[in-house]
N, C-alpha and C positions, 0 to 999 in steps of 0.2 A: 054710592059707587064704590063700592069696593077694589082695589085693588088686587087682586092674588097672585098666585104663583102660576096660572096661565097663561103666561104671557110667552113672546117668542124673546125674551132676553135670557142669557146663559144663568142659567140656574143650574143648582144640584142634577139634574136632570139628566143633561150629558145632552142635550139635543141642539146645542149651541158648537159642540165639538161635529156635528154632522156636516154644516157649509163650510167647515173648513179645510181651505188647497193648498198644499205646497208650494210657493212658488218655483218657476221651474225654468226662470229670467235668468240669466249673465248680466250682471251690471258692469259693462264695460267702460264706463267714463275712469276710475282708477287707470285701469290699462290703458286708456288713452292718455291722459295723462302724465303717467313715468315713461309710456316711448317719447312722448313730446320734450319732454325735458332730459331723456338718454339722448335725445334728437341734438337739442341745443348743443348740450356739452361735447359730443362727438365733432359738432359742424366748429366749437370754436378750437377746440384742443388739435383736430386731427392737421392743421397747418401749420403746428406748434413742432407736431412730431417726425417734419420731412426738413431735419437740417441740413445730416448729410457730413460731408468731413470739412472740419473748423477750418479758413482758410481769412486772412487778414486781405481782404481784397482792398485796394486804390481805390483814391475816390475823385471823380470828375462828376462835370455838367453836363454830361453829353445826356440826350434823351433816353427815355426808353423805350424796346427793342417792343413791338408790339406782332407777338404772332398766336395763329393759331394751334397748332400742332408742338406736343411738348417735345421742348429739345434735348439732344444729348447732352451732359456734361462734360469735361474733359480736365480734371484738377491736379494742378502741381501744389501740393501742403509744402510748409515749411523747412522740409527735409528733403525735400527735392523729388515725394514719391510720388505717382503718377494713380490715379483714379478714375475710371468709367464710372460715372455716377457715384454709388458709395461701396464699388470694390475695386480690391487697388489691384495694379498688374506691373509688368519690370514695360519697359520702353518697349521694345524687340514685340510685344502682345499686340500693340496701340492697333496699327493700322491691320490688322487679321481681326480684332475683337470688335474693331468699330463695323468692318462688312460683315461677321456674322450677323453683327445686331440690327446693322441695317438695312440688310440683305440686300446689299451692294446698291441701294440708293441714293446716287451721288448729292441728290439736294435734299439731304436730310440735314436739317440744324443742328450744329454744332458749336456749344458753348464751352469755352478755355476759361477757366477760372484759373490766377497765379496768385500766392501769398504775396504780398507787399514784402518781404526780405528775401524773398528767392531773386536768384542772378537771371537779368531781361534773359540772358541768352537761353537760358534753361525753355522758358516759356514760347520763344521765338524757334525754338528747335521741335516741339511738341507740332508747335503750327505751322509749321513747316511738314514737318511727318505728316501730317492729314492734310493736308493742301496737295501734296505729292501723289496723296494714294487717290486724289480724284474730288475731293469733297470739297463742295464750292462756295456753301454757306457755313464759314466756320466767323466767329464773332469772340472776342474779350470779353469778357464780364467783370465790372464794378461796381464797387459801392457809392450810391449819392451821399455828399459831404449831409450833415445833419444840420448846420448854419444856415446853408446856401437855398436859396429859394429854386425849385426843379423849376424845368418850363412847365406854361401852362398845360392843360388835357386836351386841347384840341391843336396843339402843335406836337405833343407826344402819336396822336392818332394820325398826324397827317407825314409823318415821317415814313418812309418806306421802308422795307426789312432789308437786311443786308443780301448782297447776290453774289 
């Protein structure tokens, strides 16, 4: 039994280059892949990146406010200046920039953030200005102490929203 060079294995021949195809596949697992982990790092960073303007808020026990619809903000900073979320405006703006944005929906949420060294009256003058122009869910925002134990989660949920 001889062996020769008849055979169907690549030899000198060149008839071993005839079965062969390009593949003409996308190996997608790579790409799935780096979006998965763009995915991750996106889901934890992007909660990092909505601070907003620095303010020293108070800290009580009171529950938290549990809604669904995001609310406005409404912040007095440490210098006494006035912000709609994270642009500022002079006083005299408040209650015209709050119905543009709300387009005059009186029971839109409304959250007053004050720095812990700003003067009560400053704060209590704000919320007074949007209580006047008609807005009936307007609420204080603080900070939970970091010692104190919050209430439990199912006394948080059974709290009702402010009215």
């Amino acid at each position: 039994m001889a062996m020769g060079g008849g055979g169907s294995g690549k030899s000198g021949s060149g008839r071993g280059r005839a079965n062969y195809r390009p593949m003409s596949d996308i190996n997608v697992t790579p790409l799935v892949d780096v979006m998965l982990v763009l995915l991750v790092v996106f889901m934890i960073t992007a909660p990092l990146l909505t601070a907003g303007v620095p303010v020293d808020l108070p800290k009580t026990n009171a529950p938290e406010i549990i809604g669904q619809e995001e609310p406005l903000t409404v912040t007095v900073d440490s210098k006494g200046k006035l912000w709609i979320q994270e642009t500022d405006i002079e006083i005299e703006e408040l209650v015209p920039k709050l119905e543009a944005i709300t387009r005059s929906r009186r029971d839109t949420r409304i959250f007053v953030r004050g720095d812990r060294t700003i003067a009560y009256g400053k704060v209590m003058e704000v919320m007074g200005l949007i209580n006047l122009a008609g807005f009936t869910r307007v609420a204080l925002l603080t900070e939970m102490p970091r010692d104190a134990p919050g209430p439990a989660p199912a006394q948080r949920r059974a709290a009702p929203p402010p009215r």
